[in-house]
C-alpha positions as CSV (number, residue, x, y, z in Angstrom):
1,X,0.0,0.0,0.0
2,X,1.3,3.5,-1.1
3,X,0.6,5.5,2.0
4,X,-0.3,9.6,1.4
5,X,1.7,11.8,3.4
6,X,0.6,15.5,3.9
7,X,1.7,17.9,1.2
8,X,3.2,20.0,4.4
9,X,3.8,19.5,7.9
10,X,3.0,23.0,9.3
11,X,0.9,23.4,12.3
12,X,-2.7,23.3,10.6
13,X,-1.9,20.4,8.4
14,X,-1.1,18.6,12.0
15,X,-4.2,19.6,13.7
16,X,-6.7,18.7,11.1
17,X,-4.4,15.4,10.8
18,X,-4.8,14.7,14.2
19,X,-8.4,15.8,14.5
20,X,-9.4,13.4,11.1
21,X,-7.3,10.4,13.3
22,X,-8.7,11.5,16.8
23,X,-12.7,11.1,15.2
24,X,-12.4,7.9,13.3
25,X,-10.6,6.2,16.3
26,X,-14.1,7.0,18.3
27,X,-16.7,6.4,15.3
28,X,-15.0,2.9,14.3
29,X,-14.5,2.0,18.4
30,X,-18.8,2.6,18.8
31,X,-20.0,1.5,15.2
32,X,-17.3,-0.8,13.5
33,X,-15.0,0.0,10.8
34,X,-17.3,-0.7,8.1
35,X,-20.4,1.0,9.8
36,X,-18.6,4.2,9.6
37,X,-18.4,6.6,6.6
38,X,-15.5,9.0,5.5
39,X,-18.3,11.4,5.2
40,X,-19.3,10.6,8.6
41,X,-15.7,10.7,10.2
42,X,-15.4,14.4,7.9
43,X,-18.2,15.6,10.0
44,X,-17.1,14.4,13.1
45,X,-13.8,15.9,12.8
46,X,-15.9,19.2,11.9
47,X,-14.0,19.6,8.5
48,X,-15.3,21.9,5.9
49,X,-13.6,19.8,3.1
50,X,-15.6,16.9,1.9
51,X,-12.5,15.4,0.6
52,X,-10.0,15.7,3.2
53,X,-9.8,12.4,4.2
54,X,-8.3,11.4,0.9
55,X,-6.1,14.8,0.9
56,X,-4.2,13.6,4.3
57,X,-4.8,10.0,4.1
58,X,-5.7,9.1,0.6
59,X,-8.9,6.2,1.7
60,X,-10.0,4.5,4.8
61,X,-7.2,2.3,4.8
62,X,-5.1,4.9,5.1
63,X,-6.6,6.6,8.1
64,X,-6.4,3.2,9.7
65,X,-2.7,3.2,8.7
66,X,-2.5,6.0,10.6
67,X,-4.1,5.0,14.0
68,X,-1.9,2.1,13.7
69,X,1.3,4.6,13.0
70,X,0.2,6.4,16.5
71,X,-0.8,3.6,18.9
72,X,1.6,0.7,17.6
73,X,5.4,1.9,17.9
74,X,4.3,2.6,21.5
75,X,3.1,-0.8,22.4
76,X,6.0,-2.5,20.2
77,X,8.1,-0.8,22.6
78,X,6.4,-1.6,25.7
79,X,6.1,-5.0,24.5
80,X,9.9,-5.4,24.1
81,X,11.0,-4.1,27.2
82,X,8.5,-6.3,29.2
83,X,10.1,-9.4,27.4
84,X,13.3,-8.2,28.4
85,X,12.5,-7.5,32.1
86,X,10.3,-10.2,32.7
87,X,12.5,-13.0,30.9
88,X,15.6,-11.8,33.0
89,X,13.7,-12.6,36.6
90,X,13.4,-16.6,35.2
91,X,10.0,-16.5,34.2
92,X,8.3,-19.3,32.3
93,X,8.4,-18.3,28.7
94,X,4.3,-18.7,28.1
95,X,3.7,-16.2,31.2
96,X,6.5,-13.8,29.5
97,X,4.6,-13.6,26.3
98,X,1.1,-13.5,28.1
99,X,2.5,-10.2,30.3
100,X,4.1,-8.9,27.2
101,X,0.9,-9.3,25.3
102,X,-1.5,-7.9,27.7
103,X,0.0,-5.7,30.1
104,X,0.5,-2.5,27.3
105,X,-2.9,-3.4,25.8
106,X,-4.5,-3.2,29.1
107,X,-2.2,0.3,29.9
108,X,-4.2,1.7,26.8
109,X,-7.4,2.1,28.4
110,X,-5.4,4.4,30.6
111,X,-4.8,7.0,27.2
112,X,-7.5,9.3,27.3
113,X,-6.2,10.1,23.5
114,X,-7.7,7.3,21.9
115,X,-6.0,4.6,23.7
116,X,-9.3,2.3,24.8
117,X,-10.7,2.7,21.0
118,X,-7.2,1.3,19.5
119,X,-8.0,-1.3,21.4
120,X,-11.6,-2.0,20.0
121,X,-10.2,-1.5,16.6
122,X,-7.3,-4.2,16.9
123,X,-9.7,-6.1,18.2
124,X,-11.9,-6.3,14.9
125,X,-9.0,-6.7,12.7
126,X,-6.6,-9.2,15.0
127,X,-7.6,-12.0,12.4
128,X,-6.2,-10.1,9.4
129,X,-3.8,-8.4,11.4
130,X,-2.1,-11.8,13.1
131,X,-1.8,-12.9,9.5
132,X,-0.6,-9.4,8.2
133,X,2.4,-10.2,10.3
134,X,2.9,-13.6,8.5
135,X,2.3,-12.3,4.8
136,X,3.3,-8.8,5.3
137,X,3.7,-8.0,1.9
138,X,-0.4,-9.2,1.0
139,X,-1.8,-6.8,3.5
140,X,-3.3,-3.4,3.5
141,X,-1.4,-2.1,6.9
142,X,2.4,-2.3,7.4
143,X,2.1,-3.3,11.1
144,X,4.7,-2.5,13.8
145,X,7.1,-5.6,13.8
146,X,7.3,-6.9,17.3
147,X,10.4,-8.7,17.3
148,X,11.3,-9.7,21.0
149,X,8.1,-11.1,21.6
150,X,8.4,-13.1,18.2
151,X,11.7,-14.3,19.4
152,X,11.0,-15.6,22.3
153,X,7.5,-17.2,21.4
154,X,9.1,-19.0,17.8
155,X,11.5,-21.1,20.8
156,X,8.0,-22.6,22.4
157,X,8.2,-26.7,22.4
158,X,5.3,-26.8,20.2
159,X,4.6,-28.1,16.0
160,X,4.9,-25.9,14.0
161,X,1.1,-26.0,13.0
162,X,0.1,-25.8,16.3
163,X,2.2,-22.7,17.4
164,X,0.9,-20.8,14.8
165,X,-2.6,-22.0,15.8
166,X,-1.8,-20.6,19.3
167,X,-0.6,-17.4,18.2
168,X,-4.0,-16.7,16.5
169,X,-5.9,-17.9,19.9
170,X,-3.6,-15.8,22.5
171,X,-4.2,-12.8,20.1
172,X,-7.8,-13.6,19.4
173,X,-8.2,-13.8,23.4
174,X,-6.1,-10.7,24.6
175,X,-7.6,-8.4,21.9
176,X,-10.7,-9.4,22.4
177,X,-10.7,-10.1,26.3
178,X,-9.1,-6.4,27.0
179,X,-11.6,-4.7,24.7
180,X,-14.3,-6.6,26.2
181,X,-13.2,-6.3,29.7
182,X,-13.1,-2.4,28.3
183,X,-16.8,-2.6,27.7
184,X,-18.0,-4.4,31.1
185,X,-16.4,-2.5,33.4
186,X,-18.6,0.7,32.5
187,X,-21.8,-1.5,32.5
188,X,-23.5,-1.0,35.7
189,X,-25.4,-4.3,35.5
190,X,-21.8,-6.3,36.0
191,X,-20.5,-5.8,39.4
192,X,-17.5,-7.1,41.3
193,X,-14.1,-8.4,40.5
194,X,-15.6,-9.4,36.6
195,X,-15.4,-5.3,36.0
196,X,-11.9,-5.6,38.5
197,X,-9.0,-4.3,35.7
198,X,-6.4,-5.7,37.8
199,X,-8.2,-8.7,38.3
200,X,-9.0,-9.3,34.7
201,X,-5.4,-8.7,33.3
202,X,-4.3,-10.8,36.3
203,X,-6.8,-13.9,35.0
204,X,-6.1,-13.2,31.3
205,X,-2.3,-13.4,31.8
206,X,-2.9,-17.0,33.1
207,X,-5.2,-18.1,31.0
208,X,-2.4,-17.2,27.8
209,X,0.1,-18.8,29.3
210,X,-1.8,-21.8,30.0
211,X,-2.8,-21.7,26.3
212,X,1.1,-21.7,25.2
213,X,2.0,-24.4,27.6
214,X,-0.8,-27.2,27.4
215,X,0.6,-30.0,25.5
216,X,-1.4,-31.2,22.4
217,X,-3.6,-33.9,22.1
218,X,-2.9,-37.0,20.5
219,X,-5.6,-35.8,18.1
220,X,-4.4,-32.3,17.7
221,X,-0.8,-34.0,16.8
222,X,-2.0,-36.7,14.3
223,X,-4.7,-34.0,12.7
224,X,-1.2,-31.3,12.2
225,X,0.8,-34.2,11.0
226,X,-1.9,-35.0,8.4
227,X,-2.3,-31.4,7.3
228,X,1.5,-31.3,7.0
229,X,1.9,-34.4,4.7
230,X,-1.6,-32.9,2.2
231,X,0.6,-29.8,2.0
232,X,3.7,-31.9,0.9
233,X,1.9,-33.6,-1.4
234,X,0.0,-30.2,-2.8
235,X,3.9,-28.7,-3.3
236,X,5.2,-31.9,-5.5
């Protein structure tokens, strides 16, 4: 994807940049990213311009592009430095990848600049976006590359096939747990330690690493080992 940079970077440029960014991050967190407009996000951002969306950002894809640019480097980072920290006290690999995974998510509902709707939005793309860091080149946003926390989980005594399984599920269940957990807790009707943050990124830290760890099945191995040999077969 050919991303569209503004034509300048002076001060207004920025601000109607950041107030385009700061409106779709709310409109696709409450409706979905296909149940919201450009025309919609335009008004939002109150921008006289029909078309300035496509000026700064050139489609929706590129204003995703840029949430992603804002929110990611910042968790990469996090993300790295956790892997470092936590693998240095002798921590069991699957509960350094679980912290790693959900603690900077989790710190996100803390940003009051769009931090808790990044969340939602990850959340709706993690399928694409687990495989867009498999097959970068086939997809629409250039994702931060987390490579600590890739390190570290590639060295997991698991198959192949099912490690990359896994790796879909622990992402499928932090994205989705956190931005859940994000909903619940501001839903009077659930009360007690299931609208507890702490609590919940306590749980969901366990409940990763006891993903990563569990052995596989007899089933699980023979079904991975079949799948294996039909993709030999499909590559003679």
């Amino acid at each position: 994807m050919n991303r569209v940079e503004p034509k300048t970077q002076d001060s207004r440029t920025l601000r109607t940049r950041e107030a385009i960014v700061r409106a779709a991050e709310q409109l696709f967190a409450r409706h979905g990213i296909e149940g919201v407009s450009l025309n919609t996000i335009t008004r939002a951002a109150k921008q006289s311009n029909r078309n300035a969306i496509q000026y700064h950002f050139g489609s929706k894809t590129g204003l995703l592009q840029a949430i992603f640019d804002k929110h990611g480097p910042v968790v990469a980072e996090r993300r790295s430095q956790l892997v470092d920290e936590l693998a240095a006290s002798g921590l069991p690999s699957e509960t350094v990848i679980a912290s790693a995974l959900v603690i900077p998510l989790a710190e996100k509902l803390a940003d009051s600049d769009g931090g808790e709707a990044f969340v939602h939005i990850s959340a709706e793309l993690i399928a694409s976006n687990t495989l867009g860091y498999w097959l970068p080149e086939r997809h629409s946003l250039q994702l931060t590359r987390e490579q600590r926390i890739a390190e570290i989980t590639a060295q997991l005594s698991l198959p192949q096939p099912v490690l990359e399984q896994r790796i879909l599920l622990m992402n499928v269940l932090a994205y989705h747990g956190i931005s859940d957990h994000a909903r619940v807790r501001t839903n009077p009707d659930y009360r007690g330690l299931v609208s507890d943050t702490e609590f919940m990124v306590s749980n969901l830290i366990d409940s990763i690493a006891a993903l990563l760890a569990a052995p596989p099945s007899a089933q699980t191995l023979a079904l991975a080992q079949r799948g294996a040999a039909a993709s030999g077969d499909s590559d003679d």
